[in-house]
Each structure stands twice: as C-alpha cells, then as structure tokens.
N, C-alpha and C positions, 0 to 999 in steps of 0.2 A: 504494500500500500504506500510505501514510503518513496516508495523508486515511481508508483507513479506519480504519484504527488509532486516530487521534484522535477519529474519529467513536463507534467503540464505545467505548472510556475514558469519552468524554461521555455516552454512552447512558447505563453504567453509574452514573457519577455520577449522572443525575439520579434514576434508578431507585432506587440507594439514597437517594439525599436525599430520596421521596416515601415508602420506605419498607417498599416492598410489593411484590416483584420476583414475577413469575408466571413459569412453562416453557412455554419456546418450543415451537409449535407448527408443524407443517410440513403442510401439505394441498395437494391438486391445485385447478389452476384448469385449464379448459376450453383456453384459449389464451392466448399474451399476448395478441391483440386482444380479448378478452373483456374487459376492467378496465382503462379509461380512469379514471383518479383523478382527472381533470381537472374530468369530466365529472358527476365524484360529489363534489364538493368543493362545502362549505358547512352549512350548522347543521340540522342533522333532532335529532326527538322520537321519545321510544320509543312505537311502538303495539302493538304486541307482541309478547311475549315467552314461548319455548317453548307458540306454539300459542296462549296466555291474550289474548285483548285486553286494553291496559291502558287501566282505564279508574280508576285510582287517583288520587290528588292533590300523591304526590312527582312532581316532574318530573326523567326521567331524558333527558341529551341529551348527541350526539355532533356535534363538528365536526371533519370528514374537509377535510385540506388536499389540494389537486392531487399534492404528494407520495406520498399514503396516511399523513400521520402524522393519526392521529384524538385527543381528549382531549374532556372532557365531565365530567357529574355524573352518578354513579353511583346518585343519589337522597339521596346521605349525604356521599357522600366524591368528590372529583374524581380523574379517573384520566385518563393519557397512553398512547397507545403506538403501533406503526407497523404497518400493512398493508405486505410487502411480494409483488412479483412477479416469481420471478426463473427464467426454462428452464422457464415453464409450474406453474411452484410457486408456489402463494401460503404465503406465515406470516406469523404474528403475531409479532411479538417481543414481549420484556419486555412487561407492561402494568404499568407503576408507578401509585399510588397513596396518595393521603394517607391517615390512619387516625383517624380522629375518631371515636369511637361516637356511633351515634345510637340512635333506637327499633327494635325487636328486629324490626320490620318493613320497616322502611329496610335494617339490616343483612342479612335474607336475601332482598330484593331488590337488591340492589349487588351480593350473594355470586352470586347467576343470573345475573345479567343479566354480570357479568364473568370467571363461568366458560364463560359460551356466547362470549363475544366472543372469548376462547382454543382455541374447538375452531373458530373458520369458515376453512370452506376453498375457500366460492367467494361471491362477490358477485353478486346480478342486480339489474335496476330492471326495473320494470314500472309502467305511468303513471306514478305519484311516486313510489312506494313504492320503498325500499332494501330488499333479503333476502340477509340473512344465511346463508350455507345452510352444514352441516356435509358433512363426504365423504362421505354418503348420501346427498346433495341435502336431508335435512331440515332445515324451517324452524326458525333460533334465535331471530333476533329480525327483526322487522320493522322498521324508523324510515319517517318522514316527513317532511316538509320544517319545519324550525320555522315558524310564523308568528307576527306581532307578537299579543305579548301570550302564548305558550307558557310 
C-alpha cells in the first residue's frame, strides 16, 4: 500500500510539474493476454490519426516502455502518461504535458491526437502497425515503428 501511495504522490507530482493533468479514462480490453507491453515497447511515428493519414511535417511520436508508461511529442509540446491493464480493464491515466504555444496548427493537432490517446480502450498490432482503438473498436490513431531519420 505504501509503494503505491508513493507511486501516485509521484504521479501526481510530475503531472502537475508538466502542467496539464487530463481525466482518467477507464475502457475494456479483450483479455489480459491480449497486451503484452513488452512486446509493444519502443519509439513508433504517428501515421494516422482519427481515420486522416498523416502525411504533414510536424513529427508526432510515442515511446511505449514494457511497463505501458508511453511519452513523446505531441507535434508542439511533449507529453507522458501510463497505459494500464488491470481484471481485463485497460486506462489511461493522467497524460501530463508541457504547454509551450506553438502554430494554431500544431496546437489543434496535439489537442486530437491527445484527446484520442485518453478515450483508447484497446490496443492491437497488425504487421507493424500499433491501433489504437476506442470501446467501439474505432480506429484513433495508428503509429509505426520510428525509423532512423523520422
């Protein structure tokens, strides 16, 4: 009880030290053997997002640790937060975030791309590709695996 306790305190810290505390999110996942984090851990690019191919020149990217804690660039602003999986439940916790303004373009691509990251309630791969899916199974975002030079 004590490990978690310090562990949330910490959450909370960093969340407000980024700035930008989002609401947690609760969604079904299929099974727990459905979401190996293990498996999904490493640096992926955004390819797209609610449906749109991105084929723009911000680079938006996430890297997912074996734990489920993800962080990346929002296109603007860098942002942290946790995938968890717990009795068949995945949520998002907090997604904290720095707040820098950028172009009014950046800014409502950071505001999609990290309001879809708060509603995903199940994870799949298929060949590379990461999908984000919401409790309808619809597609939020897609990523890809970075390559040198993303």
């Amino acid at each position: 009880m004590k490990s978690f306790i310090g562990t949330l305190v910490f959450a909370l810290f960093l969340a407000g030290c980024a700035g930008q505390e989002r609401v947690q999110e609760t969604a079904r996942a299929e099974s727990s053997e459905t979401l190996d984090f293990a498996a999904l851990a490493g640096d992926w690019v955004l390819d797209s997002l609610e449906d749109e191919k991105w084929l723009g020149e911000l680079r938006v990217t996430m890297n997912l640790s074996d734990s489920g804690r993800f962080s990346g660039s929002g296109g603007c602003n860098r942002y942290f937060g946790v995938f968890r999986l717990t009795e068949g439940t995945l949520t998002t916790g907090p997604i904290g975030s720095t707040m820098m303004a950028c172009e009014p373009a950046a800014m409502d691509l950071e505001r999609r791309y990290l309001g879809a990251l708060e509603k995903v309630a199940r994870i799949t791969v298929d060949d590379t590709l990461l999908h984000l899916l919401d409790e309808q199974d619809r597609e939020l975002v897609v990523l890809r695996p970075a390559r040198p030079g993303d």
